[in-house]
C-alpha positions in Angstrom: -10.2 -37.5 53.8 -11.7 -34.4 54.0 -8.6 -32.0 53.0 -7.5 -34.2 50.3 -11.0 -33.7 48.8 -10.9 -29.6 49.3 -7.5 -30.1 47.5 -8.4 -31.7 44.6 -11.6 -29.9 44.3 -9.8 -26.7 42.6 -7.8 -28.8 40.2 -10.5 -29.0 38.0 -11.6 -25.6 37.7 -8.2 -24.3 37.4 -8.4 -27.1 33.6 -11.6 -25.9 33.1 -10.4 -21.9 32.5 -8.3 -22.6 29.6 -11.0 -23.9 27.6 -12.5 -20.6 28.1 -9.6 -18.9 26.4 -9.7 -20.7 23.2 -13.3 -20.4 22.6 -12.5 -17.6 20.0 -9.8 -19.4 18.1 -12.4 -22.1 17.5 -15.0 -19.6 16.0 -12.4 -17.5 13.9 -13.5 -17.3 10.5 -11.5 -19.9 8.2 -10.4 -16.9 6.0 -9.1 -14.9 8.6 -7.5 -17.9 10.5 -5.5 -19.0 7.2 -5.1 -15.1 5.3 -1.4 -15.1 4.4 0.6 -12.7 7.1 3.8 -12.7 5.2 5.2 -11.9 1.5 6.1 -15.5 1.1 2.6 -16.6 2.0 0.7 -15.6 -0.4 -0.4 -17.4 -3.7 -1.9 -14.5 -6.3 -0.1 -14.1 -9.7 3.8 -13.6 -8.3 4.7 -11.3 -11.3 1.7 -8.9 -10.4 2.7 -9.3 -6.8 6.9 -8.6 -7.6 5.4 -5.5 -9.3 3.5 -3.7 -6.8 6.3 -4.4 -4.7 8.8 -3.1 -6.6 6.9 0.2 -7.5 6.2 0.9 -3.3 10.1 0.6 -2.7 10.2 3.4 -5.7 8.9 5.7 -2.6 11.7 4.7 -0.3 13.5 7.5 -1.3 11.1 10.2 -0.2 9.8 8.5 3.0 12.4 6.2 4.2 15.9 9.2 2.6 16.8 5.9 1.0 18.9 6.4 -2.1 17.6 4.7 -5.5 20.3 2.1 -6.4 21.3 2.8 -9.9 21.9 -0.5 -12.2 24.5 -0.5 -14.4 24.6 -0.6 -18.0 24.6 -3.8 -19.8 27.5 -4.6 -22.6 26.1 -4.4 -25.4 25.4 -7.6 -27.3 26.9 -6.7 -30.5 23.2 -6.5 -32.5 22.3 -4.9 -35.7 20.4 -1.6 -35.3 17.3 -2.6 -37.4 17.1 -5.6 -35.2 17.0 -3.2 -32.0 14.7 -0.6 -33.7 12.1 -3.8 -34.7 12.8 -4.9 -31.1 12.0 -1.1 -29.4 9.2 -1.1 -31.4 6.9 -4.5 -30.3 7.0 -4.7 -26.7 5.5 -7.1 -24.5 3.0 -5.9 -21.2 6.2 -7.6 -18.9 8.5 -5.0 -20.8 6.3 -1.9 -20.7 5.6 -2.5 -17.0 9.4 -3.1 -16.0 9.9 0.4 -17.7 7.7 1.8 -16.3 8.9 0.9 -13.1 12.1 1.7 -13.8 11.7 5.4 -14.3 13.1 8.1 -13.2 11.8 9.7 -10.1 10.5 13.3 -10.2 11.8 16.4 -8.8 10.6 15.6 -5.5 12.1 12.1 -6.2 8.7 10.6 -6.3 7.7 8.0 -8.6 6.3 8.6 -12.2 3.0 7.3 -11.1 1.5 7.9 -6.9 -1.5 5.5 -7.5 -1.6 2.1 -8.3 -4.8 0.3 -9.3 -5.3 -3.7 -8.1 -8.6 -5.0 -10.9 -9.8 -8.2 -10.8 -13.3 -10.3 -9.7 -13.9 -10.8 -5.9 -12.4 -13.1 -3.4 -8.9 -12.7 -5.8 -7.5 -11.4 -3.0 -6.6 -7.7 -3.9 -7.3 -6.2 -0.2 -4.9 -8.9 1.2 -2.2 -8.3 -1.3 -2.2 -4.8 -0.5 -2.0 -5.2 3.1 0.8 -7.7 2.6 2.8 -5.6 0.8 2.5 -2.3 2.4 3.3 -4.0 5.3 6.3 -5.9 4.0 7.6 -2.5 2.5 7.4 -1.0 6.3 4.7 0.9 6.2 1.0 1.1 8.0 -1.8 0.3 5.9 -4.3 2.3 6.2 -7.7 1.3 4.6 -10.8 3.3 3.5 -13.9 2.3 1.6 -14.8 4.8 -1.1 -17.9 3.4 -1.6 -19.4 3.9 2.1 -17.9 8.1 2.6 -20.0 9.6 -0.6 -19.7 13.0 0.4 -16.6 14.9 -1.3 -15.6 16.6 1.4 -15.2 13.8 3.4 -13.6 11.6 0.7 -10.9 14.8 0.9 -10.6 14.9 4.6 -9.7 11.0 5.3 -7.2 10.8 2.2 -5.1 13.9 3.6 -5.0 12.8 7.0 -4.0 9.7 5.5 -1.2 10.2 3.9 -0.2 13.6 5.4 0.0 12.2 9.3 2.2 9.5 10.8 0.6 6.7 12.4 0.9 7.1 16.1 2.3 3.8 17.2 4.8 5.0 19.9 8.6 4.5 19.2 7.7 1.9 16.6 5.5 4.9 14.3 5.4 3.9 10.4 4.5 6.2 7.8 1.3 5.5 6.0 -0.1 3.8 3.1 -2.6 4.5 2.0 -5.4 1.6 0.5 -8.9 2.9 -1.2 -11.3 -0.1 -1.6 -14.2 -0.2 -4.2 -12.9 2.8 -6.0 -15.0 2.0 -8.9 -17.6 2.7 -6.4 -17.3 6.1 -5.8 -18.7 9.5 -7.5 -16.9 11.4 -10.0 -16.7 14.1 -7.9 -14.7 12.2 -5.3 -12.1 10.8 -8.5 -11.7 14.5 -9.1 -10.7 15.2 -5.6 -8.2 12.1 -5.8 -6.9 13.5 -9.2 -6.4 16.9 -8.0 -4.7 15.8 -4.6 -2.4 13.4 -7.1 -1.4 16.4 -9.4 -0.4 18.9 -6.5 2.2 21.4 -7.7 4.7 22.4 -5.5 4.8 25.9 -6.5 1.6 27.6 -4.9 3.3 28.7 -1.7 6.5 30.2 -4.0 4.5 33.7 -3.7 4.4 33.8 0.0 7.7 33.6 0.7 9.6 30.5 2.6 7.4 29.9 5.6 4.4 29.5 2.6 6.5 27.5 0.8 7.3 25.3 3.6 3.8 24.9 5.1 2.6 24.4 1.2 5.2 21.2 0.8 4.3 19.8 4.3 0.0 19.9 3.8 0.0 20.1 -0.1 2.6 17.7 -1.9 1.6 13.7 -1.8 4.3 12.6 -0.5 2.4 8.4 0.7 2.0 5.8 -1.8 -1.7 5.0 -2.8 -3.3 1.9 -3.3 -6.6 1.6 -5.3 -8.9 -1.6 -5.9 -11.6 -2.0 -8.1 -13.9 -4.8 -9.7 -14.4 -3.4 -13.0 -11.2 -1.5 -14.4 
């Protein structure tokens, strides 16, 4: 009688650890335990969602070497001229935006525009979309608050290393992108820095000769998509 009781005496603690384990599943916040992990998961607006997806693959070509596919021209549908003229001329926000996104890439086959801005009240889920979809587009998200660093310098210093460095994530590394929370939130002399580091000409290391050159396309030249979010637009 004896051993069988020593033997069943561990039975129950060995049931008992488990319990242990899911302690934290149980206390996980509800909006962290449901926050959509996948593209298909989520429920914002899908248009605004299909757009800031389509304008982060417009950096493939620059950070992935992946060639722009080209569409090809549509017959023509055999319309008057003043009806295409009347048509050019009223445009509707779902036009403008798809031509916008469908612009050619620069000289350093970025696109027309390196920021994009996500506005809209709280709890709409900006931050999540932007995670979501740099993440879908297969890259690392990389957040900062632009509220909370309010010193220039250091505004400066995390959005180079930000989109100047690869994340260091073994043989799996992915290329940055970069997402700037509350960036209604921060000074004007911070926006500045943003602008300036946004309008980076490739031509200040010209003088120096190549190794300049070189070194001045590596550090200078935005060459990571950037993500902004704001209340108030």
């Amino acid at each position: 009688l004896e051993s069988e009781t020593s033997a069943e005496t561990p039975e129950p603690r060995e049931e008992a650890e488990p319990a242990d384990e899911e302690e934290p599943a149980l206390h996980c916040l509800w909006v962290d335990k449901f926050t959509p992990r996948r593209y298909i998961e989520l429920l914002s607006d899908d248009y605004t969602n299909r757009c800031l997806l389509k304008w982060l693959k417009l950096w493939d070509t620059v950070v992935f070497g992946k060639e722009k596919a080209v569409k090809k021209a549509k017959p023509s549908t055999g319309a008057h001229p003043p009806f295409k003229e009347q048509q050019a001329k009223w445009k509707t926000k779902v036009q403008l935006t798809e031509e916008i996104l469908e612009a050619e890439l620069d000289q350093h086959k970025r696109p027309k525009y390196k920021v994009a801005l996500l506005c809209g009240p709280p709890g709409l889920g900006k931050t999540t979309l932007a995670h979501v979809i740099a993440k879908h587009a297969g890259y690392n998200a990389v957040e900062m608050n632009a509220s909370d660093d309010r010193s220039p310098e250091v505004f400066r210093t995390r959005i180079e290393a930000a989109t100047q460095m690869k994340s260091v994530l073994g043989a799996n590394e992915k290329p940055n992108c970069l997402i700037i929370d509350e960036i209604d939130g921060a000074p004007a002399a911070s926006i500045n820095i943003l602008l300036s580091i946004i309008q980076r000409k490739d031509v200040e290391g010209d003088v120096a000769g190549g190794v300049g050159r070189r070194r001045r396309r590596e550090v200078g030249l935005l060459l990571r998509p950037i993500i902004c979010i704001c209340n108030d637009q």
